[in-house]
C-alpha positions as CSV (number, residue, x, y, z in Angstrom):
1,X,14.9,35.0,10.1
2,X,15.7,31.6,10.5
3,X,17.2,29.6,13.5
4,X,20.4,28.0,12.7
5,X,20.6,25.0,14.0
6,X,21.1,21.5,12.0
7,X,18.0,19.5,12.7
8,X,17.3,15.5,12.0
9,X,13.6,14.6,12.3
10,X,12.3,11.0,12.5
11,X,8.8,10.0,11.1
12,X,7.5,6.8,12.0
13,X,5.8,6.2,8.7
14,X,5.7,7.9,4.8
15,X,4.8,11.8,5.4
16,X,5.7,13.2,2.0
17,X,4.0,11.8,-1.2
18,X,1.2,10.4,1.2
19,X,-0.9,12.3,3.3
20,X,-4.3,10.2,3.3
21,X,-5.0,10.7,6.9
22,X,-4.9,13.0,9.5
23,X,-1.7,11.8,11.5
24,X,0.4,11.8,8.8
25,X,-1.0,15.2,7.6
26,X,0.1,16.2,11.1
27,X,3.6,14.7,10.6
28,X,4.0,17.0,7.4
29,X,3.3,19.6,9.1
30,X,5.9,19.3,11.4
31,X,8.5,18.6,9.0
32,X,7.1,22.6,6.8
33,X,7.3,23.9,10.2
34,X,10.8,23.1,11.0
35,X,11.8,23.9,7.2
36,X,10.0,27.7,7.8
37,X,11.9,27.8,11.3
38,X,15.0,26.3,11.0
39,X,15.6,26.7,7.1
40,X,15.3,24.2,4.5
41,X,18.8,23.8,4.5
42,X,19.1,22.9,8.0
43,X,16.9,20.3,8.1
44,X,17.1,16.2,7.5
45,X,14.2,14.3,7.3
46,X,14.4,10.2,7.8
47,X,11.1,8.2,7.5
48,X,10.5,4.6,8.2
49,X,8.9,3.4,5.1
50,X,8.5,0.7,2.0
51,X,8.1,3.6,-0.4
52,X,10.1,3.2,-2.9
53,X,10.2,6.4,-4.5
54,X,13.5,8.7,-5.2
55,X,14.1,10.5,-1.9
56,X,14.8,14.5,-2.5
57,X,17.5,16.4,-0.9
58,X,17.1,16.1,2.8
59,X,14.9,13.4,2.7
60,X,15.8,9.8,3.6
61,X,13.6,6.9,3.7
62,X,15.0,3.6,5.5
63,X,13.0,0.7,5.1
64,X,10.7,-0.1,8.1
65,X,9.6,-3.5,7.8
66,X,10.1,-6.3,5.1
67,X,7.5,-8.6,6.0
68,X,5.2,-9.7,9.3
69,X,7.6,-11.9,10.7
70,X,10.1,-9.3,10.9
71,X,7.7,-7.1,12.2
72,X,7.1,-9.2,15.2
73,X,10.4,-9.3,15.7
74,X,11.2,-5.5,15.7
75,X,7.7,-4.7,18.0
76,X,8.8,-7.6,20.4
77,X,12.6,-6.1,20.9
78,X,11.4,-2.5,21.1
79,X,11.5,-1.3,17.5
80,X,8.2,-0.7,16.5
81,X,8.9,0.1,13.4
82,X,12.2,-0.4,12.0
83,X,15.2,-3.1,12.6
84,X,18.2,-3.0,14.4
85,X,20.4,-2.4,11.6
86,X,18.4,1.0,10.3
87,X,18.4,2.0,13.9
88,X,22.1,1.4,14.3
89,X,22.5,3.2,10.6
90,X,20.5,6.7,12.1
91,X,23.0,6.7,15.3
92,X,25.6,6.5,13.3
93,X,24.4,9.5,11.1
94,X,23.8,11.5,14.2
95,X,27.6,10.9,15.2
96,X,28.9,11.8,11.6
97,X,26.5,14.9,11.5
98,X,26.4,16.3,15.1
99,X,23.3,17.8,14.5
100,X,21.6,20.3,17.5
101,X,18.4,18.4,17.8
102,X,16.6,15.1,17.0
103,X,13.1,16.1,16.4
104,X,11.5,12.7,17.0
105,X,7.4,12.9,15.4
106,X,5.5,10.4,17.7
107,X,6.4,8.9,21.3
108,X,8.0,5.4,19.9
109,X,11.5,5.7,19.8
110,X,12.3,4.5,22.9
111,X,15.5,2.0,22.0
112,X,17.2,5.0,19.5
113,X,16.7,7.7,22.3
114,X,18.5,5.4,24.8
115,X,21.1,5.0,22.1
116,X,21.4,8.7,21.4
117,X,21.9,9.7,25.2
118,X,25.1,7.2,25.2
119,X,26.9,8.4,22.2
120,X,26.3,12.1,22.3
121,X,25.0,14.0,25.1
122,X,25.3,17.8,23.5
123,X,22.5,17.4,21.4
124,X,18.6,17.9,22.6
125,X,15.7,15.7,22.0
126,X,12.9,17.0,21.0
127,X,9.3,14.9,20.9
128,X,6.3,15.6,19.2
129,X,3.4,13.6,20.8
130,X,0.6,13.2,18.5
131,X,-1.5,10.9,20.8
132,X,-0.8,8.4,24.1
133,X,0.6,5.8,21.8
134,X,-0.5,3.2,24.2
135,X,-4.3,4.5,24.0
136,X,-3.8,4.9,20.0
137,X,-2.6,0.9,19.5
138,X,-5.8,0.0,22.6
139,X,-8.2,1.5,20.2
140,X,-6.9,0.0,17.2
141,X,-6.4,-3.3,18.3
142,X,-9.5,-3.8,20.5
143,X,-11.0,-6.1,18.8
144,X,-8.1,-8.5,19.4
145,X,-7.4,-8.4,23.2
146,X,-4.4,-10.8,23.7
147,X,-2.3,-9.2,20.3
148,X,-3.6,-5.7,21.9
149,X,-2.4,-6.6,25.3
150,X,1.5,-7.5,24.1
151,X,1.7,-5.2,21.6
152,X,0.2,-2.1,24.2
153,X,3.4,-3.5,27.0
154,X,6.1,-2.5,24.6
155,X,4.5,0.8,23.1
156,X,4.4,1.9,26.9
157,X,7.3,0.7,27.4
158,X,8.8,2.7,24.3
159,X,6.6,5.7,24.8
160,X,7.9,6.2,28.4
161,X,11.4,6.0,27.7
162,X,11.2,7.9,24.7
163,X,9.3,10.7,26.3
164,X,11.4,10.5,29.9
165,X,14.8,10.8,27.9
166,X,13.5,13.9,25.8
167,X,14.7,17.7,26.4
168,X,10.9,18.8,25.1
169,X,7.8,17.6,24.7
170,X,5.4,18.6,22.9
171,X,1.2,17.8,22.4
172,X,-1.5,19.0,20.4
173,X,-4.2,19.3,23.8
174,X,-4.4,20.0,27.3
175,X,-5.9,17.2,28.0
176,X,-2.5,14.7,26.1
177,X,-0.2,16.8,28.4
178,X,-2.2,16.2,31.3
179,X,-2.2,12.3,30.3
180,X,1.6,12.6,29.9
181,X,2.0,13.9,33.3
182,X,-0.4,11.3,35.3
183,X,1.2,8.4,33.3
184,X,4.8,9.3,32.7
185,X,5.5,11.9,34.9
186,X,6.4,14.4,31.8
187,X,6.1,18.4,32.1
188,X,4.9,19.3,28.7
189,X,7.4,22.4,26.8
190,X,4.0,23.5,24.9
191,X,0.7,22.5,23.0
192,X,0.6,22.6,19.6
193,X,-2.3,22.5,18.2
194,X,-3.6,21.1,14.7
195,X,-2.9,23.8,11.6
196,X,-3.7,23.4,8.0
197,X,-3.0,25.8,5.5
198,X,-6.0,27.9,4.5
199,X,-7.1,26.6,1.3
200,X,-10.7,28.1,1.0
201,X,-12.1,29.7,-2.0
202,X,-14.5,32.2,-1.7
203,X,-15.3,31.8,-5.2
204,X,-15.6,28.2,-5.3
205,X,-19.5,26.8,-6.6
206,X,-21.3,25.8,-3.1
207,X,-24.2,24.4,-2.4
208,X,-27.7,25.1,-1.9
209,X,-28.0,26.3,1.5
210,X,-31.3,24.6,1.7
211,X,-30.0,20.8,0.9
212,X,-30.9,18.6,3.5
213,X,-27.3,16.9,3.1
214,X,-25.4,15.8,5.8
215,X,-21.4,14.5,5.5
216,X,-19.0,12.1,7.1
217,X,-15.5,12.2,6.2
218,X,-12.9,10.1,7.9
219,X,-10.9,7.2,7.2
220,X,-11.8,3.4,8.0
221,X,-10.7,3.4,11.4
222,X,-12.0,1.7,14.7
223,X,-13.2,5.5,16.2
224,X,-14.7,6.6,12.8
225,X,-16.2,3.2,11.8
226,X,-18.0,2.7,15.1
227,X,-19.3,6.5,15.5
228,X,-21.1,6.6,12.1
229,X,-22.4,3.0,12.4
230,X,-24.0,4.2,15.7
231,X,-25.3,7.3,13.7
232,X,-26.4,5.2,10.7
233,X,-28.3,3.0,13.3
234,X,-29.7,5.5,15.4
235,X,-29.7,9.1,14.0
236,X,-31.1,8.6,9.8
237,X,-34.3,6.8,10.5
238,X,-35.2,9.5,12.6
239,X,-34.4,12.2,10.0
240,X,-36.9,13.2,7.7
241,X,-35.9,14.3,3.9
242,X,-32.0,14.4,5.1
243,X,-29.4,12.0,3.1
244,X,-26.0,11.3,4.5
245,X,-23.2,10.9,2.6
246,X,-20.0,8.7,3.8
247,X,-16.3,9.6,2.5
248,X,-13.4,8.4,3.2
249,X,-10.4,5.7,2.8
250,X,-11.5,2.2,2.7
251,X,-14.8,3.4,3.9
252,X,-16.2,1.1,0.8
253,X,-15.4,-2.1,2.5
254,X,-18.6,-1.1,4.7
255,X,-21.2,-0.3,2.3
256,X,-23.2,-3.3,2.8
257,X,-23.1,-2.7,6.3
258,X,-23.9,0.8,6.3
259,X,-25.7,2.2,2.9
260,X,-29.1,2.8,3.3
261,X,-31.8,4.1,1.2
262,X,-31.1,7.7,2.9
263,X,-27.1,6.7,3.5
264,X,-25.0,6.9,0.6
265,X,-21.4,5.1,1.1
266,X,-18.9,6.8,-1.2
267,X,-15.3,5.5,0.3
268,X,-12.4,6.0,-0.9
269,X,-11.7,9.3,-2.9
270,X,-8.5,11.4,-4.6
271,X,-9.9,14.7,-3.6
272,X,-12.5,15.5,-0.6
273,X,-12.4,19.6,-1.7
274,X,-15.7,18.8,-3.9
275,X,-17.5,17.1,-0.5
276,X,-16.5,19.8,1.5
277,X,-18.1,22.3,-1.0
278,X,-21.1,20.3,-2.0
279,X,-22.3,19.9,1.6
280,X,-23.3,22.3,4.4
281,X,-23.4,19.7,7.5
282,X,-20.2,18.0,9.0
283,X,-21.5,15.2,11.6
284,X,-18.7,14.1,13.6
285,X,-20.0,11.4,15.8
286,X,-16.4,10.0,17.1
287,X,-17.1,8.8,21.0
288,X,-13.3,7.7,21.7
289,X,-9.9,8.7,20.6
290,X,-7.2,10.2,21.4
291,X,-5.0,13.4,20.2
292,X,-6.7,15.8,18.2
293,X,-9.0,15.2,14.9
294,X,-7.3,17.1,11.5
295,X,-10.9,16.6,10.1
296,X,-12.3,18.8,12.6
297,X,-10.0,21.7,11.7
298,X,-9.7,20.7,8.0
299,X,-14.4,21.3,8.3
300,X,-13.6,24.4,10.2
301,X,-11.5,25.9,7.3
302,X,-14.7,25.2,4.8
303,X,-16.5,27.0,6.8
304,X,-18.6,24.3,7.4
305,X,-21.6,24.2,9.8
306,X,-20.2,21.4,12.0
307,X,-22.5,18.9,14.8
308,X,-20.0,17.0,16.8
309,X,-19.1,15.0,19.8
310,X,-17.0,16.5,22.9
311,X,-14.3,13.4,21.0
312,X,-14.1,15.3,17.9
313,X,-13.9,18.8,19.5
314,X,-11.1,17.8,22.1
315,X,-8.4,20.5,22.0
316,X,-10.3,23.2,19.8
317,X,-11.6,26.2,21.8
318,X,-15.0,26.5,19.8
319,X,-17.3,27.8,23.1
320,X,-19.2,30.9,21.4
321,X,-18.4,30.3,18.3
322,X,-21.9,30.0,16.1
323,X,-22.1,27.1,13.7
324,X,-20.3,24.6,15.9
325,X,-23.0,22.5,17.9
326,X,-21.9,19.6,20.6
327,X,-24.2,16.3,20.2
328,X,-23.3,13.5,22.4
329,X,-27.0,11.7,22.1
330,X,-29.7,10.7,19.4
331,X,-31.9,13.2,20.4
332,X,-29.0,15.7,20.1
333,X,-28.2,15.5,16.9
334,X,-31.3,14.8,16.0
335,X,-32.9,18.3,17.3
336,X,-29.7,20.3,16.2
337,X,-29.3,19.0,13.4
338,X,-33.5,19.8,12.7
339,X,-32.8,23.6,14.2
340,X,-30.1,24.3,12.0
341,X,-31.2,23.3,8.7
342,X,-33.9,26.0,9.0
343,X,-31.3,28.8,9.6
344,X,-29.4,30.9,7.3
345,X,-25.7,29.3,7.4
346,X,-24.0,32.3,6.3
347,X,-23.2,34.0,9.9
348,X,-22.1,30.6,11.0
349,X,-19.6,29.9,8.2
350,X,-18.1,33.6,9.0
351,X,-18.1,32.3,12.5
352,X,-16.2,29.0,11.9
353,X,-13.9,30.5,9.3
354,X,-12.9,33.2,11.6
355,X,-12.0,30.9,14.5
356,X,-9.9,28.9,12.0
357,X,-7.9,31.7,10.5
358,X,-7.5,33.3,13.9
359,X,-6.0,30.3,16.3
360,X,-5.9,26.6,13.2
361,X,-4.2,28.1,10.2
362,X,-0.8,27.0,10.1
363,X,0.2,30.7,9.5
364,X,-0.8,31.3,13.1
365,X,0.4,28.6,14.7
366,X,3.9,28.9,12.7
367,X,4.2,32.3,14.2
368,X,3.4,31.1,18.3
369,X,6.2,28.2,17.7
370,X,8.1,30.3,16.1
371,X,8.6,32.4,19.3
372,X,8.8,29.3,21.6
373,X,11.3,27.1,19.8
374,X,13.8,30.3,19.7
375,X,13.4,29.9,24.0
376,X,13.9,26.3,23.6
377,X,16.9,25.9,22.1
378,X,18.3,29.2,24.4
379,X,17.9,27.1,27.6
């Protein structure tokens, strides 16, 4: 049975006919969630974007930027990602529609939530927090300190009036609510961690279990790009007979950097179910980052043997569980990944698949927020 309550929930980017990386496969996820909880007909969804497709019932998209001028203009005055005028146009839909909660997906509305609380102070304010947004834009931008530095004062600046004006928050780890508190000051409502529906076939051709064939799959971004250049540079030319395999968006821009004799650089692909079946080893060297890594959970749902950093295993209980191995060295991975290819991986894909289904299926973690959002909107 469904919760009836009228919802409006705000993504920060396009969510619906594009889901190429892991935050905005996150942001979809939230939106099914509150369609299974609340009822489809309950709920509004508004995302800032420049796509210019037809929008569906209950789905709005307002543009978020027309050029970089006017981008500068909107992250300088608070509005990181849409103007004045579309802000102004979402208050005045939340006036006209009085709906019970604003379900606001990432920590950057800071100017609309100070808007909200003057013009209608029945309705709650709910925040999912995918990541410290100020961390996120650090990481992204560190390559180019002084834009990093003004750009990182307003997305705090949002971010803490955004979360300090909410009725919930909610995180995907312990360790983003514990952030939350020592930075903002913010009790956290509950962690929600990543969920993907299960989509493993036990029928699907797999391969060889005796393939030396290792696989990285993430998109061209500063954590991802640096962990498997530091791999490609110090892990594969210790590695005898193994061959590595790169996939992921814009990941082809790097081949020259990266491809070696024993490293093949694939990129940018429509479908990454083939990889995940063709291969037997995830490597997930990712040394910094925040929130919690969909690619982790999305290999854990393969069944996948997995060798990883403590990065990409923040916020996944995986102690016990065979077929999940922590590297943070050279020698680390190199030994695991040595030991393991020796081994029979079918105990450890039981192992993995069984810690997926049982705590990162969306199915279970539907049913846990399920319970919790019913107390939330009680209080």
């Amino acid at each position: 049975m469904s919760i009836d309550k009228k919802v409006l929930m705000i993504a920060t980017q396009e969510i619906v006919s594009d889901q190429s990386d892991g935050g905005k496969k996150g942001s979809n996820r939230n939106w099914r969630m509150l369609k299974d909880i609340f009822g489809v007909q309950n709920i509004t969804l508004i995302m800032y974007t420049n796509n210019a497709e037809d929008s569906r019932t209950g789905v709005i998209r307002l543009a978020a930027y027309n050029n970089m001028f006017s981008r500068v203009i909107n992250i300088l005055s608070g509005r990181l990602f849409v103007s004045k005028r579309n802000e102004d146009q979402v208050v005045n839909m939340i006036v006209q529609k009085r709906y019970d909660i604003i379900f606001l997906d990432r920590t950057l509305h800071g100017t609309l939530v100070e808007k909200i609380r003057t013009i209608d102070s029945r309705c709650q304010i709910w925040t999912f927090s995918h990541n410290l947004e100020s961390n996120y834009f650090r990481n992204k931008l560190k390559r180019y300190p002084i834009i990093s530095t003004v750009i990182c004062r307003r997305v705090k600046r949002s971010e803490k009036k955004t979360i300090q004006g909410s009725d919930c928050l909610f995180v995907l780890t312990k360790r983003d609510a514990a952030l939350n508190k020592k930075i903002y000051g913010a009790e956290v409502c509950l962690c929600i961690p990543t969920s993907l529906e299960d989509k493993y076939c036990e029928n699907q051709k797999k391969s060889d279990e005796a393939t030396k064939q290792l696989l990285f799959i993430g998109t061209m971004f500063g954590p991802n790009y640096d962990g498997i250049q530091w791999f490609v540079d110090n892990v594969m030319g210790k590695l005898s007979g193994y061959t590595l395999t790169i996939v992921g968006k814009n990941f082809e821009t790097k081949r020259k950097r990266l491809q070696r004799s024993n490293v093949i650089v694939v990129g940018t692909v429509d479908d990454l179910e083939g990889f995940y079946y063709g291969n037997n080893i995830i490597v997930m060297p990712i040394f910094y980052g925040d929130g919690q890594k969909v690619k982790t959970a999305e290999a854990m749902m393969y069944g996948k043997t997995i060798i990883a950093t403590d990065e990409a295993l923040e916020g996944y209980e995986i102690e016990n569980v065979k077929g999940i191995f922590r590297c943070n060295t050279a020698d680390e991975f190199i030994q695991t990944i040595n030991n393991v290819s020796a081994l029979s991986r079918e105990e450890y894909r039981v192992s993995v698949r069984d810690k997926f289904l049982n705590e990162y299926s969306y199915a279970t973690v539907l049913e846990k927020v399920r319970k919790n959002f019913l107390t939330f909107v009680n209080k």
